[in-house]
N, C-alpha and C positions, 0 to 999 in steps of 0.2 A: 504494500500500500504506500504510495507518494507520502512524504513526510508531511504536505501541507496538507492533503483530505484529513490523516490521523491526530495531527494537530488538531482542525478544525472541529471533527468528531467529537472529542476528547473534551474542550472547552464548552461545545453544545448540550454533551451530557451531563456533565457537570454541573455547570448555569440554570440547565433548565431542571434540574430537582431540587437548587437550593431557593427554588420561589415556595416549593411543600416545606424546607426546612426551616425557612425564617416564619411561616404561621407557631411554630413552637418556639417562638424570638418574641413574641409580640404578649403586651400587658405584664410580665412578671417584673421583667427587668425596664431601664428605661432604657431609650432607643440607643443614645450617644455613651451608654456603659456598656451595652453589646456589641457594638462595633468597635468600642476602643479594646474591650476584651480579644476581642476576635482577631485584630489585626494587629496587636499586641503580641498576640501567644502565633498568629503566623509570620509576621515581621524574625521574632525574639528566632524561629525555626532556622528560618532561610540564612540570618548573618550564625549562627550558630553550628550550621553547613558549611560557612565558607570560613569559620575558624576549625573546625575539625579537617579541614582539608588541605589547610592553611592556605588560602588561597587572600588575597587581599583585602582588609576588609575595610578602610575607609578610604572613600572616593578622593580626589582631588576639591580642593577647596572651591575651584570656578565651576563645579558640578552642585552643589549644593542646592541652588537654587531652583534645578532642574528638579531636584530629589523633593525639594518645598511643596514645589508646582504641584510633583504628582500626587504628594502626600495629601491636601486637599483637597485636589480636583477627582483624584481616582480612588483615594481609600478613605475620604470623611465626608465633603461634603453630597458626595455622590449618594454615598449610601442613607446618608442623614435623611434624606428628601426622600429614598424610597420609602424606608420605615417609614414616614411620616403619611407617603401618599398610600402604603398599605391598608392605614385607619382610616383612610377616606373614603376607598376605592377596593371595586370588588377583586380577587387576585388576580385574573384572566384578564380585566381591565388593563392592570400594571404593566402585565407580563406586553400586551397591544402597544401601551403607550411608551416601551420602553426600547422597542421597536424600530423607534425614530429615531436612535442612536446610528442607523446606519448611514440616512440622507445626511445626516448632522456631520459626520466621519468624512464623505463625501465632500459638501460642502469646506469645509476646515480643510479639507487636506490641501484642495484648488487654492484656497484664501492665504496659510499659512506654510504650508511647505512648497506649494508652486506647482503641484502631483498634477497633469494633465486630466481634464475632467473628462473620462472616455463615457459618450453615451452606451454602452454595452452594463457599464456599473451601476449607471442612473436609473437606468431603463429597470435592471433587475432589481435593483432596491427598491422601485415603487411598486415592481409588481408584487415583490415579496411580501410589501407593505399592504397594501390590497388583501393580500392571500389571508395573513393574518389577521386585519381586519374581519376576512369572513370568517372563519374560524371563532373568533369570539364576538360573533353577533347577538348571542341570544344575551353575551353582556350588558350590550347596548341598549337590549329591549328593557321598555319599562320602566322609561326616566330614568335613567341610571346616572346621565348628564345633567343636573340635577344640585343645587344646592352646594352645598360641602365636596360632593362630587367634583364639580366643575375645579373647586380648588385645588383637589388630588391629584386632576390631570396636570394643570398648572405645576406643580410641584415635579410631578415626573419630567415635563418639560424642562425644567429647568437641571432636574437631574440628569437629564438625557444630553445637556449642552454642558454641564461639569465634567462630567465623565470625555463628552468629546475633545473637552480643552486637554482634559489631563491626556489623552490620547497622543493628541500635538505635541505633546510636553514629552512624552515617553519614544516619540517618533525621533523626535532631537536630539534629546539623549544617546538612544541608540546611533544616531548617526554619526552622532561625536565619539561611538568606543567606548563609552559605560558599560561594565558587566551586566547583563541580567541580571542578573542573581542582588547584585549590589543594589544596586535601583530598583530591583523590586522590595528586597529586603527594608533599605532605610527609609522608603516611601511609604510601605503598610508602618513602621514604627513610627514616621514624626504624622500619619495622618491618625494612628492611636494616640499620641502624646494630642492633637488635636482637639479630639474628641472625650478624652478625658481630662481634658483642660476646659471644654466647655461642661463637661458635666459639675466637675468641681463649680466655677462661679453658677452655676444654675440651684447647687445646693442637692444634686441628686442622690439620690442612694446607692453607694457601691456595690451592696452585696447582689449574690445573685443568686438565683433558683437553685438549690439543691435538689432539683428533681432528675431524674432519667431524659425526658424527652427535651429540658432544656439544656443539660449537659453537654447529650449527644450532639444534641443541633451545631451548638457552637462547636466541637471538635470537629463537626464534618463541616462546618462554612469555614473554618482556621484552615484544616488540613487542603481539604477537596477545595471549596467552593474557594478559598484565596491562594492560599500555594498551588496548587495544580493546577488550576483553571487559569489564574495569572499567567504562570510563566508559558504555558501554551498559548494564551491569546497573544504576551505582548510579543512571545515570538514568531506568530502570525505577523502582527504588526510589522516586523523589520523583514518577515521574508515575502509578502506580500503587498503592502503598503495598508493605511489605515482606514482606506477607503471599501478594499476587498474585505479585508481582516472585520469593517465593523457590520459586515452581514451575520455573522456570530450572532446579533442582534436580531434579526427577523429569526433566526431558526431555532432560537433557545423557546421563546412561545410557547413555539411545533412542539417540543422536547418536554415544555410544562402542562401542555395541553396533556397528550397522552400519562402522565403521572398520574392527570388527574384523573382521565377514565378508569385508570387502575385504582384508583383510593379512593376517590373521591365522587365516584359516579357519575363522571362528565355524560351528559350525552349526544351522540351523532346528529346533526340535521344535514341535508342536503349543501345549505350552505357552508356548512363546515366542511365536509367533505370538499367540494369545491374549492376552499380557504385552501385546505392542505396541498390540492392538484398546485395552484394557482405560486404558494411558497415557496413550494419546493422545485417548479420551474424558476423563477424568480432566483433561487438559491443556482440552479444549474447556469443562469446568464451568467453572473456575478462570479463565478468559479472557475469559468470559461477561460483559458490564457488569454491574455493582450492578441489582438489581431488572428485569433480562432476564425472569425467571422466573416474578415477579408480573406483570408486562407482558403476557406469553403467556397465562399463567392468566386473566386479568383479559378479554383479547379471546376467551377459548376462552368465558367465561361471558356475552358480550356479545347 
């Protein structure tokens, strides 16, 4: 299997079950003590790797900043906004509007890195976007847009535009020759030092759930859902760019959709099914090598 499909696999399955694992995140604890927990204990993992291996383990000083950037944009304020739009919004809602991190990716990457905007990426990201959308239609039904609602989406949005910054941020990085490993490492730590800086002036309560299902959760969003899932994605990022790489986003949904059928009772309608055809073409544009299309074209005129 090509490294980038296994890569890609690998981050979608991940992503898309820790949308079932953060519901046993929610109410016990408060939002910004979970996240600094989580990204704490997988931060503390990663630089803890690269002293047992001895491999380098503080950056250059003119990289800092890079490391700052990601720390909020990709492991506090990102998440802060989901948890928040959780309680607003139904899950499947989330998993839709979160979606949008693809066009976002897209856009950004044209804006700030100079990435050539090929309509082959565009094209597939809205179709994917579509797909998805149908897929959680029955969300929609029923004023779901709506009050408090409508704030939820608003928040994801803006989540969905954190996270792309931080993308940018992680793209530069890489390009300058920061380890992975490093930059993933100090960026999950100073976006924990973050978030449990704001917990402190907020007056939150530190402790946390001693139960089973809150436990586990966090050890598999620590392990899975931020060490694995990370270093797969951001190395999609540098071997594909962050425009391909942030279709990860249309097809993790696909991935929390079927979760739910299994746990949660989802059920089939016509348009969802539809939804899935429609994504996962959308996912095949987007996957496509650069100039696939002229290639084709090029032999069909031969």
């Amino acid at each position: 299997m090509p490294l980038n499909i296994a890569l890609f696999l690998a981050t979608i399955l991940i992503w898309g079950s820790t949308w079932y694992a953060i519901t046993f995140q929610l109410g016990a604890v408060d939002p910004s003590v979970s996240i600094g927990y989580r990204f704490l204990l997988a931060g503390s993992v990663l630089l803890g790797w690269l002293v047992l291996r001895r491999q380098p383990l503080w950056p250059a000083r003119k990289t800092w900043p890079l490391i700052a950037g990601a720390g909020l944009l990709n492991f506090s304020l990102n998440y802060l906004l989901v948890y928040k739009a959780t309680v607003l919004l139904p899950s499947g809602l989330v998993a839709v509007a979160g979606s949008a991190l693809s066009l976002m990716n897209v856009l950004n990457s044209r804006l700030f890195l100079k990435q050539p905007l090929r309509p082959a990426v565009l094209l597939g990201g809205c179709l994917g976007l579509v797909g998805v959308l149908l897929l959680f239609s029955p969300e929609l039904e029923g004023g779901a847009l709506v009050s408090g609602a409508l704030a939820g989406l608003g928040l994801m949005m803006l989540s969905n535009y954190s996270a792309s910054l931080g993308n940018m941020v992680v793209s530069t990085a890489r390009r300058g020759g920061m380890p992975l490993i490093a930059l993933t490492g100090w960026g999950m730590v100073t976006g924990a030092a973050l978030m449990l800086g704001l917990a402190a002036v907020r007056g939150a309560d530190f402790s946390v759930s001693l139960t089973a299902p809150y436990l586990l959760s966090l050890l598999y969003l620590a392990l899975f859902g931020s060490i694995a899932a990370f270093l797969c994605y951001f190395t999609l990022l540098g071997r594909m760019g962050a425009d391909r790489a942030g279709y990860v986003s249309i097809m993790t949904p696909v991935v929390a959709l079927l979760i739910s059928t299994l746990f949660e009772g989802y059920h089939w309608t016509p348009a969802g099914i539809a939804g899935l055809v429609l994504a996962l073409a959308g996912n095949l544009l987007v996957m496509a090598p650069p100039g696939l299309f002229a290639r084709q074209s090029a032999k069909g005129h031969a």
